[in-house]
Backbone as JSON Lines, residues from 0, in Angstrom:
{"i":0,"aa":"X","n":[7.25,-7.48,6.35],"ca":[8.32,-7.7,5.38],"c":[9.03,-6.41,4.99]}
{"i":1,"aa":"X","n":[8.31,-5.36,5.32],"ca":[8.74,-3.99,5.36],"c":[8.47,-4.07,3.62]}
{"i":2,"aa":"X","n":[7.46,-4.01,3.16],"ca":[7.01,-3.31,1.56],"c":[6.77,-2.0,1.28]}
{"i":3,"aa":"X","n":[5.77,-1.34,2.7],"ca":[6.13,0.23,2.71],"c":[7.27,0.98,2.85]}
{"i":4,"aa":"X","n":[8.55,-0.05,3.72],"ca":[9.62,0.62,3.36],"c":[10.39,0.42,2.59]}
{"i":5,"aa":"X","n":[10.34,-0.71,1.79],"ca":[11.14,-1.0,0.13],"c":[10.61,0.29,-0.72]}
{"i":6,"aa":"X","n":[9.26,0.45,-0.89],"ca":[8.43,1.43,-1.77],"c":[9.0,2.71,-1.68]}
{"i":7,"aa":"X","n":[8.62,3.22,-0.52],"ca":[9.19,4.87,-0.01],"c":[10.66,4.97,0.09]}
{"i":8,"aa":"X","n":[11.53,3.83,-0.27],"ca":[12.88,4.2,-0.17],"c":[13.13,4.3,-1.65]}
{"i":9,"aa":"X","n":[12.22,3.17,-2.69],"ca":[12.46,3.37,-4.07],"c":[12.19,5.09,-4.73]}
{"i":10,"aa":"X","n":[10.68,5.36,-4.1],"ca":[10.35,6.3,-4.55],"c":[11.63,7.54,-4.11]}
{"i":11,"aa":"X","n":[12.39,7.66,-2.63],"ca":[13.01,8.64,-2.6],"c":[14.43,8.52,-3.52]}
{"i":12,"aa":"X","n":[14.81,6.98,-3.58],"ca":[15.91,7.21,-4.87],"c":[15.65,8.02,-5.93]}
{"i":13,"aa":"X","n":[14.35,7.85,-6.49],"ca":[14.19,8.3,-7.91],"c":[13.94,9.49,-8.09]}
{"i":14,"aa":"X","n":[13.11,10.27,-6.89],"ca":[13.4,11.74,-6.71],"c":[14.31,12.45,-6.62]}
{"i":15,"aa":"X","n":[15.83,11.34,-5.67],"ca":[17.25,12.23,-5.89],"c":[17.66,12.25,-6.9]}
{"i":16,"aa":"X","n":[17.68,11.41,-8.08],"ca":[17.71,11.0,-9.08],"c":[17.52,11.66,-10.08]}
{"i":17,"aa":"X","n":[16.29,12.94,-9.67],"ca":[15.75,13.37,-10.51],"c":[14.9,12.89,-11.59]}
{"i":18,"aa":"X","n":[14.56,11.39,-11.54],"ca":[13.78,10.7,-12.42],"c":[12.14,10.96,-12.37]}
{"i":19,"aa":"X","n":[11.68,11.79,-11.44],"ca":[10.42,11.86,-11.01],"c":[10.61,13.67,-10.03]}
{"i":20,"aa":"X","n":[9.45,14.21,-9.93],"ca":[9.45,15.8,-9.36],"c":[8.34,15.51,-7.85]}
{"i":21,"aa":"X","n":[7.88,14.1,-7.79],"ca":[7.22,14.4,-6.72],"c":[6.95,12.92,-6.33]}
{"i":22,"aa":"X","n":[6.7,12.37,-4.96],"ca":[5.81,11.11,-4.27],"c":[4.62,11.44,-3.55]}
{"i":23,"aa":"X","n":[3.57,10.51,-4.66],"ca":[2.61,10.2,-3.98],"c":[2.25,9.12,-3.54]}
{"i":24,"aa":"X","n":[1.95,9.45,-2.17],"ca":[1.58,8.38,-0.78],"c":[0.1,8.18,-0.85]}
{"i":25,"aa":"X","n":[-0.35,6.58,-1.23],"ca":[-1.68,7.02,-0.5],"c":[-2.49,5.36,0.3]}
{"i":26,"aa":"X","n":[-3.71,5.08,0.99],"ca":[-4.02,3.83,1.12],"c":[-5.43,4.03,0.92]}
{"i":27,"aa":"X","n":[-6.18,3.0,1.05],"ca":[-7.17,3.03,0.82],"c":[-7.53,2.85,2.83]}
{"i":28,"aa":"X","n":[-9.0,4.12,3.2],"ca":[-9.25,4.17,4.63],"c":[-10.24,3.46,5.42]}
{"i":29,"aa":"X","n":[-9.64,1.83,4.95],"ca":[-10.48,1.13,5.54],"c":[-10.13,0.35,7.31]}
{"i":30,"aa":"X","n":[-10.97,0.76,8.24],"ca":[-10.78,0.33,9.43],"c":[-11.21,-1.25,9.49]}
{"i":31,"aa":"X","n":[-10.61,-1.46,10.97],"ca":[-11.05,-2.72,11.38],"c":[-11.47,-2.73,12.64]}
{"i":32,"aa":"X","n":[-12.47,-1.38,13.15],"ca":[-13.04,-0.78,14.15],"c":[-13.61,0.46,13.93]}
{"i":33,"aa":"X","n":[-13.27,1.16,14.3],"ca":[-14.2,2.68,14.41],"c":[-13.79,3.09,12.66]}
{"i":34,"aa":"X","n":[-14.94,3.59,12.47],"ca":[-15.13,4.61,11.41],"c":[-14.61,5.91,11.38]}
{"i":35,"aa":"X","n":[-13.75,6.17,9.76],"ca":[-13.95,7.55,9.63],"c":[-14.69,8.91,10.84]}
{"i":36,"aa":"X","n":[-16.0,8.69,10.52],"ca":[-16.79,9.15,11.02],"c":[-17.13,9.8,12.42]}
{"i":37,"aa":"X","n":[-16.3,8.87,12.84],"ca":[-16.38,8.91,14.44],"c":[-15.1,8.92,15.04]}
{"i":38,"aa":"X","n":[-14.47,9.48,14.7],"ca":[-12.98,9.58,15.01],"c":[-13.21,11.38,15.44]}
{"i":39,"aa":"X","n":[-12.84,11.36,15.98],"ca":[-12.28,13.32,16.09],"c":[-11.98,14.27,15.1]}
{"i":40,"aa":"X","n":[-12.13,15.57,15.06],"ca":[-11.36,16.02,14.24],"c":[-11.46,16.37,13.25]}
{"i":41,"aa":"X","n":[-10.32,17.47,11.72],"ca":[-10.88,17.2,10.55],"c":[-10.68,15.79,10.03]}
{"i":42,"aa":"X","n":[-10.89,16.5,8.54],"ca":[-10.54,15.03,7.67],"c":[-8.88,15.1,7.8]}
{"i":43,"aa":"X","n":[-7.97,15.62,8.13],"ca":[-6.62,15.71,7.92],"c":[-6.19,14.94,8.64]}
{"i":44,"aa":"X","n":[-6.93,15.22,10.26],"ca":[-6.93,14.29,11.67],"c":[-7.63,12.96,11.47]}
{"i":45,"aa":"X","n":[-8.4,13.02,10.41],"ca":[-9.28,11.61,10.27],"c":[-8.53,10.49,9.81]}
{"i":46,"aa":"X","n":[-8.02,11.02,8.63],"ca":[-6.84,10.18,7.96],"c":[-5.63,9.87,8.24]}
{"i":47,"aa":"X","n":[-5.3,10.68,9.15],"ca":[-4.1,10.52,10.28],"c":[-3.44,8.88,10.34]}
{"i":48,"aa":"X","n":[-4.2,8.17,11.14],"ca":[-3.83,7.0,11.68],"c":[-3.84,5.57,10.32]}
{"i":49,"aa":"X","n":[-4.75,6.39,9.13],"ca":[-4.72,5.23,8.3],"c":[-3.06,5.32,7.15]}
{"i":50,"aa":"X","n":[-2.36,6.74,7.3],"ca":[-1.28,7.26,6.28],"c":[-0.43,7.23,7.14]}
{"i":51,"aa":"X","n":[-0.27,7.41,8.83],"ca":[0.81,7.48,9.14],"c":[2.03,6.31,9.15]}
{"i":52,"aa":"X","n":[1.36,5.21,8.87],"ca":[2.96,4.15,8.02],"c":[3.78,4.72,7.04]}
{"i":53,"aa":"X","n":[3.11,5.23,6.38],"ca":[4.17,5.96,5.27],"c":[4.6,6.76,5.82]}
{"i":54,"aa":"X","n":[4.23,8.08,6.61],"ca":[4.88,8.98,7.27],"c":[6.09,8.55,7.81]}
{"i":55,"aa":"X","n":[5.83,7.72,8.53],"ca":[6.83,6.57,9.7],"c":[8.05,6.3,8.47]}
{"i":56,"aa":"X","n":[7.71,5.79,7.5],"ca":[8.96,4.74,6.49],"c":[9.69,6.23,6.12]}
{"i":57,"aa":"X","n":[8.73,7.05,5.86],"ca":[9.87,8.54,5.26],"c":[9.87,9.08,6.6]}
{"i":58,"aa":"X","n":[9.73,9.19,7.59],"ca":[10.69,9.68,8.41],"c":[12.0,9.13,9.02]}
{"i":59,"aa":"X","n":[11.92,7.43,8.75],"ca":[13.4,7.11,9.11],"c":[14.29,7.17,7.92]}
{"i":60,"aa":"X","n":[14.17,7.85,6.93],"ca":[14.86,7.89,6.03],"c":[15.41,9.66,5.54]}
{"i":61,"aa":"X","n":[14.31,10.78,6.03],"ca":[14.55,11.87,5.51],"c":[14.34,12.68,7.18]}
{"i":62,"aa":"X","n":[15.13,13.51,7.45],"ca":[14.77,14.44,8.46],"c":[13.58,15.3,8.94]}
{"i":63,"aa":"X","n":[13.0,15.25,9.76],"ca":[11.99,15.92,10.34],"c":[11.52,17.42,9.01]}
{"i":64,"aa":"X","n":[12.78,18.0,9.46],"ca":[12.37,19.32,9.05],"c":[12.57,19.54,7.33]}
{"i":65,"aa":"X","n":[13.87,17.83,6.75],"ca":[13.21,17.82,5.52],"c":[11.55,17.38,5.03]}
{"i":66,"aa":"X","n":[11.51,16.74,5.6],"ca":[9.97,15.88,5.44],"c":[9.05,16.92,5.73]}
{"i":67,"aa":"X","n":[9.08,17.83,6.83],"ca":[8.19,18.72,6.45],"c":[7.84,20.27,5.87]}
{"i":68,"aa":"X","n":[9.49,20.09,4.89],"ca":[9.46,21.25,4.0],"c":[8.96,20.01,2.36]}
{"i":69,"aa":"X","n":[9.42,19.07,2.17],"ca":[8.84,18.28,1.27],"c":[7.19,18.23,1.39]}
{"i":70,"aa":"X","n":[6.51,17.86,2.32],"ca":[5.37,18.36,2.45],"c":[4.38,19.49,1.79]}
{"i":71,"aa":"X","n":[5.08,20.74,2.38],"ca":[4.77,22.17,2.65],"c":[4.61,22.33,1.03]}
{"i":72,"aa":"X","n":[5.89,21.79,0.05],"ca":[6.34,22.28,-1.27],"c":[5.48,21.38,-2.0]}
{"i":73,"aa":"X","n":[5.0,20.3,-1.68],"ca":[4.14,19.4,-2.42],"c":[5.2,18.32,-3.14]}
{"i":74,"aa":"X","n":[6.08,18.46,-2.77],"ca":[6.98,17.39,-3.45],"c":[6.39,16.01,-2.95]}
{"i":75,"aa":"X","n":[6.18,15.82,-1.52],"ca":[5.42,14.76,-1.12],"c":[4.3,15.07,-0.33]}
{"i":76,"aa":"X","n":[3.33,14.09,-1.21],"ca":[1.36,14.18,-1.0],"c":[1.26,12.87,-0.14]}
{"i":77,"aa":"X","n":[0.52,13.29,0.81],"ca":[0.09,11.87,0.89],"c":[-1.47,12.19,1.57]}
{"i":78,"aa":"X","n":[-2.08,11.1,0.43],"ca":[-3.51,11.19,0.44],"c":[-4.34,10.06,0.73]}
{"i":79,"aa":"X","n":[-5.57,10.1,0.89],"ca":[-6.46,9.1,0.9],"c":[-6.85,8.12,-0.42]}
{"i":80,"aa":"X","n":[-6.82,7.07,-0.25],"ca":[-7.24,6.83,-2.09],"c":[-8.45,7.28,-2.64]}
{"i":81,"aa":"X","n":[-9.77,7.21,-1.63],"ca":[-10.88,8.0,-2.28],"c":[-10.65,9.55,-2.83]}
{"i":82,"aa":"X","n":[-9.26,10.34,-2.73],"ca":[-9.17,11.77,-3.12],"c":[-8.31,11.29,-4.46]}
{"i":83,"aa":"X","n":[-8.19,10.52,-4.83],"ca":[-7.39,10.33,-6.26],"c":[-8.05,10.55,-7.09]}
{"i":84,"aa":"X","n":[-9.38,10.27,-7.61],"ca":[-10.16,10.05,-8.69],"c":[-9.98,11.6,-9.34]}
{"i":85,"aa":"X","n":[-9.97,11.4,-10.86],"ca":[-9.95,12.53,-11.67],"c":[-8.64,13.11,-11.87]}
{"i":86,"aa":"X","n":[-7.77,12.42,-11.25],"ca":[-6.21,13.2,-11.09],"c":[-5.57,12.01,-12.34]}
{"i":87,"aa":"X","n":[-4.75,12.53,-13.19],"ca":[-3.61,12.44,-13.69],"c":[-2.26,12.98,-13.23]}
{"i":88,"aa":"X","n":[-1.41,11.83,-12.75],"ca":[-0.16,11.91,-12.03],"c":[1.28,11.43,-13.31]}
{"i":89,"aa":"X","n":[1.25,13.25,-13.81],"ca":[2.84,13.21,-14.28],"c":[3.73,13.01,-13.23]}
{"i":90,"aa":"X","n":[4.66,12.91,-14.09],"ca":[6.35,12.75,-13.34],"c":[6.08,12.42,-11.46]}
{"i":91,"aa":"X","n":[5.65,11.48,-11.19],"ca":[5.31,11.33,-10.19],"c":[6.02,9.89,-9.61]}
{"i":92,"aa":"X","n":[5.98,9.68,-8.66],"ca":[6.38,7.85,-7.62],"c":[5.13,7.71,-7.18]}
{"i":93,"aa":"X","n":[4.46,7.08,-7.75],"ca":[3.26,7.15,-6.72],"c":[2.74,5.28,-5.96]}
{"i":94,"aa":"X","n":[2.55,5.22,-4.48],"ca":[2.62,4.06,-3.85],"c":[0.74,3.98,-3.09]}
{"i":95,"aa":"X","n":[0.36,2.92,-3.6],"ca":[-0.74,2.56,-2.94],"c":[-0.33,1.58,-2.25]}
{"i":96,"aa":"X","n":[-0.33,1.68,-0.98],"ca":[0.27,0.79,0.24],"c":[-1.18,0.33,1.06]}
{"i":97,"aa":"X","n":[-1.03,-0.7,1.6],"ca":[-2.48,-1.68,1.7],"c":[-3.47,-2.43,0.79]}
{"i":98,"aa":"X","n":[-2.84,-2.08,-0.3],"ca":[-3.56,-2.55,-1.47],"c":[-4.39,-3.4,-1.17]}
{"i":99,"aa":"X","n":[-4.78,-4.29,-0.3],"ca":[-5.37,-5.51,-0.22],"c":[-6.55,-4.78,0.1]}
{"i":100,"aa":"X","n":[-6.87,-3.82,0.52],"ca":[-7.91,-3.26,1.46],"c":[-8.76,-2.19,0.53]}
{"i":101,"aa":"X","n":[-7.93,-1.94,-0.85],"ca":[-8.81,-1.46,-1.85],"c":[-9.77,-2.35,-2.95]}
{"i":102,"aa":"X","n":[-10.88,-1.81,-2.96],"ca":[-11.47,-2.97,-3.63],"c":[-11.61,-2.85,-5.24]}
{"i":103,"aa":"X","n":[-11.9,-3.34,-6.05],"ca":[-11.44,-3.95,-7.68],"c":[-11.54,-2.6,-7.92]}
{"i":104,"aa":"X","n":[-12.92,-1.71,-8.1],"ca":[-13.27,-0.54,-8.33],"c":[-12.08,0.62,-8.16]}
{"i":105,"aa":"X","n":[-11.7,0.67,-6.88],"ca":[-10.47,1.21,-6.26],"c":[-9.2,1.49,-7.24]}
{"i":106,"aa":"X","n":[-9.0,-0.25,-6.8],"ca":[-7.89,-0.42,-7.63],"c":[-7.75,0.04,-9.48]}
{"i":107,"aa":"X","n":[-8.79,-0.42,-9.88],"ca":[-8.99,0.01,-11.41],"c":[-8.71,1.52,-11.26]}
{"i":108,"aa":"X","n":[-9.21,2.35,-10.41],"ca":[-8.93,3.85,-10.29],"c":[-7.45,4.52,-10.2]}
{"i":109,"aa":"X","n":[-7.03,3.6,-9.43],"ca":[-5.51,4.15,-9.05],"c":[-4.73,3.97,-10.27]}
{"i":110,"aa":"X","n":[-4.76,2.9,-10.88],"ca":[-3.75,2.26,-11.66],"c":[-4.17,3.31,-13.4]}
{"i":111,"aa":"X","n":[-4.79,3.45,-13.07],"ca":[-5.73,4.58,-14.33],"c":[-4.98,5.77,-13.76]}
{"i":112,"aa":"X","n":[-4.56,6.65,-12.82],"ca":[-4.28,7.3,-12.87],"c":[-2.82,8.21,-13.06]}
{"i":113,"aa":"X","n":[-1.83,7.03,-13.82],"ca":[-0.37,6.91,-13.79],"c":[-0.18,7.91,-14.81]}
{"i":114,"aa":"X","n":[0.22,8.73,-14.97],"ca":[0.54,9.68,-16.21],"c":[2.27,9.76,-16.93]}
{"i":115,"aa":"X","n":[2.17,10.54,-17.59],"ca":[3.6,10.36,-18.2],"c":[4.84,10.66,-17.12]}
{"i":116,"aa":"X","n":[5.58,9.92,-17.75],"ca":[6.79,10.08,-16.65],"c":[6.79,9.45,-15.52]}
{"i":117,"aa":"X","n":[5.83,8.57,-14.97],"ca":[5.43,8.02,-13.7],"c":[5.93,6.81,-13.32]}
{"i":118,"aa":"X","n":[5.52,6.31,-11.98],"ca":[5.66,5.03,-11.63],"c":[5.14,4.43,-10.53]}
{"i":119,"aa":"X","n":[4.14,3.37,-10.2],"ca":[3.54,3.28,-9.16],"c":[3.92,1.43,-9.2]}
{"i":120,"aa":"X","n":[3.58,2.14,-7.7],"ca":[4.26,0.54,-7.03],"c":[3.13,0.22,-5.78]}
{"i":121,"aa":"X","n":[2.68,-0.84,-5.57],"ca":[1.35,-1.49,-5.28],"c":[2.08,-2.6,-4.21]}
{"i":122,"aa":"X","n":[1.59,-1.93,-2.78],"ca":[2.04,-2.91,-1.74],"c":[0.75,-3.39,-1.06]}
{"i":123,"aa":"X","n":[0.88,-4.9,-0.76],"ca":[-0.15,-5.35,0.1],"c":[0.25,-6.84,0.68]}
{"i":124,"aa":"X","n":[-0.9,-7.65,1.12],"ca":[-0.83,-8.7,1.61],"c":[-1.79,-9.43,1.58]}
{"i":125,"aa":"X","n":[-2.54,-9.93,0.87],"ca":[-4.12,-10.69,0.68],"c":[-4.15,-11.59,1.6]}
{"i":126,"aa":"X","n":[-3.41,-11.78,3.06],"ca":[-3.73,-12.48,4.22],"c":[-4.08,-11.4,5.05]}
{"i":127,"aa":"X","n":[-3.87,-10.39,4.57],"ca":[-4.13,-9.17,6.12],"c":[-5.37,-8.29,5.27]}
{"i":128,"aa":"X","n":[-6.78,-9.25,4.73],"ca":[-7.85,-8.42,4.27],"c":[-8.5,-7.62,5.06]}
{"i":129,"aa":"X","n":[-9.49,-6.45,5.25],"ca":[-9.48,-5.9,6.0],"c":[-11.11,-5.64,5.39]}
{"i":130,"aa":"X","n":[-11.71,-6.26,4.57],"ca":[-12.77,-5.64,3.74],"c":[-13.96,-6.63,3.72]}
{"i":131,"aa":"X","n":[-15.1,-6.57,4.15],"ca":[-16.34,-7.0,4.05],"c":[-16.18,-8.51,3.78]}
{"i":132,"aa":"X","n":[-15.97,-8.32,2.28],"ca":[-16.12,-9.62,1.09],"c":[-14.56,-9.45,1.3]}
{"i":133,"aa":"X","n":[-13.38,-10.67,1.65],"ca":[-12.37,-10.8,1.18],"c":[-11.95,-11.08,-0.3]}
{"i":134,"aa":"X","n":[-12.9,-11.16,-1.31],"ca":[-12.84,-11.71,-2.5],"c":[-13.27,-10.66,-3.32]}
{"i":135,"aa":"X","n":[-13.88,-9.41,-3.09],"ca":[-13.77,-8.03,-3.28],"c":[-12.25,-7.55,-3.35]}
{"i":136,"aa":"X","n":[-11.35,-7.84,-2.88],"ca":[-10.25,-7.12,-2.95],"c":[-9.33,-6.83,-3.96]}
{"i":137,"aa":"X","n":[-9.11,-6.05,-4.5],"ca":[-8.6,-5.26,-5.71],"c":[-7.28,-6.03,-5.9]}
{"i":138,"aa":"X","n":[-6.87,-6.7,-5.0],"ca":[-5.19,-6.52,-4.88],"c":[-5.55,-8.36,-5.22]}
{"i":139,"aa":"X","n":[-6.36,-9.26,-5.22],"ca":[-6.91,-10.79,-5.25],"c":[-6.33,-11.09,-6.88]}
{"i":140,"aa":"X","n":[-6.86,-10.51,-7.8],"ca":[-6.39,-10.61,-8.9],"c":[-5.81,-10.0,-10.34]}
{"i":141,"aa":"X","n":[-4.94,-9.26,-9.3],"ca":[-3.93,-8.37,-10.11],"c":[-3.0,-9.24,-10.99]}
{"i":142,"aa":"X","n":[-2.72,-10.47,-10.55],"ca":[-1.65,-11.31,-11.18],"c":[-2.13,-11.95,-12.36]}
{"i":143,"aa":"X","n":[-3.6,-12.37,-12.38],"ca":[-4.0,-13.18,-13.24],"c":[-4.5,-12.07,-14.16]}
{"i":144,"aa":"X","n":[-4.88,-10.28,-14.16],"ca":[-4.78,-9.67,-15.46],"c":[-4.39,-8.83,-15.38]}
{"i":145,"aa":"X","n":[-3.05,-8.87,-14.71],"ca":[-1.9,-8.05,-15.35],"c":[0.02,-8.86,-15.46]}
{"i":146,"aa":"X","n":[-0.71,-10.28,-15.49],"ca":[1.07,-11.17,-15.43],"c":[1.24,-11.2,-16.62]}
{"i":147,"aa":"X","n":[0.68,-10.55,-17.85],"ca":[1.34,-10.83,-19.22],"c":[1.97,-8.98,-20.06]}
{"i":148,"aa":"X","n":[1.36,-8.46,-19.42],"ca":[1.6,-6.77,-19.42],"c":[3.22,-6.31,-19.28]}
{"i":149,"aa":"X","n":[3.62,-6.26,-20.65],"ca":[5.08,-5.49,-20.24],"c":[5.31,-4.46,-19.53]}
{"i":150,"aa":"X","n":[6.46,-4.46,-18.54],"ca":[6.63,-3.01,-17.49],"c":[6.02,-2.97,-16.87]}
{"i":151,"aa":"X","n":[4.81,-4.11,-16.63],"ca":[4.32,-4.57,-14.92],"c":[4.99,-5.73,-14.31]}
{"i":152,"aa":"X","n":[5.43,-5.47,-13.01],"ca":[6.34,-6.71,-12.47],"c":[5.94,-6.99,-11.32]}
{"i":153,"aa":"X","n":[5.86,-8.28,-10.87],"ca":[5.19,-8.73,-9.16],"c":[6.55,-8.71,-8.44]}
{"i":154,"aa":"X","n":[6.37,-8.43,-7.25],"ca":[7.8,-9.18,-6.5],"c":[6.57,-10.16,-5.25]}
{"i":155,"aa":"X","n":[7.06,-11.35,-5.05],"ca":[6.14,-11.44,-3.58],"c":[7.47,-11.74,-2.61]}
{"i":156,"aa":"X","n":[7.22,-11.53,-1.48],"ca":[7.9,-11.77,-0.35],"c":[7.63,-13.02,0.7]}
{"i":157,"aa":"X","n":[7.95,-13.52,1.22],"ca":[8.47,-14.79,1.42],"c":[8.19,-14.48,3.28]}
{"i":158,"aa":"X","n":[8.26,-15.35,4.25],"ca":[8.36,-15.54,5.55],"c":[9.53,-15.14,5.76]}
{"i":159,"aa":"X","n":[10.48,-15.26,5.21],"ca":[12.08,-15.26,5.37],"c":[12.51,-14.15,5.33]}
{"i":160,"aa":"X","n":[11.61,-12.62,4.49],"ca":[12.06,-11.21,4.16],"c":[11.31,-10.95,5.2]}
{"i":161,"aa":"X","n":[10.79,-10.97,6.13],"ca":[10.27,-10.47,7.59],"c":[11.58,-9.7,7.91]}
{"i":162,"aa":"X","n":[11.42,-8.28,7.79],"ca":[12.73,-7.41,8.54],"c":[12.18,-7.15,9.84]}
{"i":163,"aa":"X","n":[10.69,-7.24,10.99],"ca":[10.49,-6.76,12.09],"c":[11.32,-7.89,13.21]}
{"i":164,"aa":"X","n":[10.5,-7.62,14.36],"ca":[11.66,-8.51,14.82],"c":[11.16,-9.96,14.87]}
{"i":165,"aa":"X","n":[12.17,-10.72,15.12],"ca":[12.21,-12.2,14.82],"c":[10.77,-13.01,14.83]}
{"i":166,"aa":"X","n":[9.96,-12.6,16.3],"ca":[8.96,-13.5,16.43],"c":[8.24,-13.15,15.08]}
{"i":167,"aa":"X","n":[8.35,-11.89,14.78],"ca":[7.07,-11.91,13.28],"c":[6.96,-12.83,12.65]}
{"i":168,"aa":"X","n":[8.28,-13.31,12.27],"ca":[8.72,-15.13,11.06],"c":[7.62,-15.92,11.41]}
{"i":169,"aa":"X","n":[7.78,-15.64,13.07],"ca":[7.12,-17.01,13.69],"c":[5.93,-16.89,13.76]}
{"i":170,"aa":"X","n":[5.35,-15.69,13.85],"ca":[3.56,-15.66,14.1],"c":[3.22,-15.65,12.96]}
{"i":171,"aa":"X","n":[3.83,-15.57,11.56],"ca":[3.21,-15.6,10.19],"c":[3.4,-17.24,10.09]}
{"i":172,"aa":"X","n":[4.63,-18.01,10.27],"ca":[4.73,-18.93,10.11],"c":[2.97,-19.78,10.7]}
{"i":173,"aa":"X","n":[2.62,-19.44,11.84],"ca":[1.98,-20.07,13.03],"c":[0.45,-19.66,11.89]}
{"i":174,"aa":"X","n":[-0.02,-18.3,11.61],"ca":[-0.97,-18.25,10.52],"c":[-1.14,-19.23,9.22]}
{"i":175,"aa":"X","n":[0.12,-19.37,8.98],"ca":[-0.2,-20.12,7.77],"c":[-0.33,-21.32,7.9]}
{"i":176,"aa":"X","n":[0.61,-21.84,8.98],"ca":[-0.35,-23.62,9.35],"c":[-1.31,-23.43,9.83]}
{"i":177,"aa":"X","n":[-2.2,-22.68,10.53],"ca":[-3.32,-22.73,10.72],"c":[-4.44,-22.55,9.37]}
{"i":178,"aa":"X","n":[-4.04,-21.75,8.74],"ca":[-4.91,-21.71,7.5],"c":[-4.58,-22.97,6.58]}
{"i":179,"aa":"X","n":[-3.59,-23.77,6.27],"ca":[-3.6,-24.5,5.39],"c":[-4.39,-26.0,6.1]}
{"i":180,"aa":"X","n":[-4.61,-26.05,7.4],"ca":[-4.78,-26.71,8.47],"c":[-6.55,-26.95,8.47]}
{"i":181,"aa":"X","n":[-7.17,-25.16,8.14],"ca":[-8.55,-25.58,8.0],"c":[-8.93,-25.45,6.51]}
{"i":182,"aa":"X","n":[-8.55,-25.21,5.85],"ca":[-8.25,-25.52,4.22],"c":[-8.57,-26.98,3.75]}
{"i":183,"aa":"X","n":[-7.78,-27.19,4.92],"ca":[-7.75,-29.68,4.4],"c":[-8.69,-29.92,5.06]}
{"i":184,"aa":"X","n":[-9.1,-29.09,5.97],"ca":[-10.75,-29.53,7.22],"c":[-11.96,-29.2,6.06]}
{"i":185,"aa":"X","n":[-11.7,-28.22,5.28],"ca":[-13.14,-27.57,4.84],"c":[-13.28,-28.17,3.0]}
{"i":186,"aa":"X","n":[-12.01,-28.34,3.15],"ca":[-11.86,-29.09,1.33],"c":[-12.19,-27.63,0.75]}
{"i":187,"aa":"X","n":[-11.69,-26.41,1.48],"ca":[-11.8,-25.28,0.62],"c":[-10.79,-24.7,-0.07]}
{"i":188,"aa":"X","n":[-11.03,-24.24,-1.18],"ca":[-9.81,-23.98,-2.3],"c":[-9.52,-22.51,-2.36]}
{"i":189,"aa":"X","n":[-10.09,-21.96,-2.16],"ca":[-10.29,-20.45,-1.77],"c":[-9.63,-20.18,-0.58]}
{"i":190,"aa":"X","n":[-8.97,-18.99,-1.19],"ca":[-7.57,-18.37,-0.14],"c":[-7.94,-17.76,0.88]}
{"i":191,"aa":"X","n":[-7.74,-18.06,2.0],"ca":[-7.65,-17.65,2.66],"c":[-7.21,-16.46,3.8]}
């Protein structure tokens, strides 16, 4: 639906804007195959493949050699979510992208860490879980305690905001009759 690139385009408005001095990028580094661990490399190279979507959304939007003087200057971080803890983020954009894949604990962490002047924006998809317990996931019930909270707002996206190309409509479409399909098989009420 392109949410990492709604996010990283909001966050770079508000930096031209001057409404904010910096974006922080981050996901939570959960695989759906090889481990951390066993990947090559440092941790810089480790985390590589789980941050480079965001890299990707700000590079079609800002130039090479801006993006990596923004970098260099710290204007834009982009981190792991396990390196957040203990940080207070002034004047900041800050985007946890995958959200679904951080779990309650996680999530309680990030959202704790918004400081003055800030603004964080929380992308995910609770069909694309990626985590042990799907019902662990941080991002499962954000709506039910935080839909009464002024200056928190949901947007959800629809089959129809699919910006990749066309077949995507159709293979999400094709997921969701299949899930609502064994849903009426299992008499299960729990999301799938």
């Amino acid at each position: 639906t392109g949410k990492t690139f709604l996010a990283v385009a909001m966050a770079l408005a508000a930096l031209r804007a001057n409404e904010i001095s910096r974006i922080i990028l981050s996901r939570p580094a959960v695989e759906a195959g090889e481990s951390l661990g066993f990947l090559p490399g440092d941790i810089s190279e480790k985390v590589d493949p789980y941050l480079r979507p965001l890299l990707d959304a700000l590079s079609d939007m800002v130039s090479p050699d801006k993006l990596k003087s923004m970098i260099e200057k710290r204007i834009v971080e982009i981190i792991p979510l396990a390196y957040m803890r203990g940080r207070t983020l002034n004047n900041s954009f800050i985007i946890l992208d995958e959200a679904q894949n951080a779990s309650r604990t996680q999530m309680k962490m990030f959202l704790t860490r918004l400081g003055r002047n800030s603004k964080a924006v929380v992308t995910g998809d609770v069909t694309q879980i990626d985590l042990p317990k799907k019902y662990d996931s941080g991002l499962m019930d954000v709506f039910e305690l935080f839909g009464g909270i002024s200056g928190i707002e949901f947007i959800e996206f629809e089959k129809s905001d699919v910006m990749r190309h066309r077949l995507v409509m159709e293979i999400v479409a094709a997921y969701e009759r299949d899930a609502e399909k064994k849903q009426r098989i299992n008499g299960d009420n729990k999301p799938t």
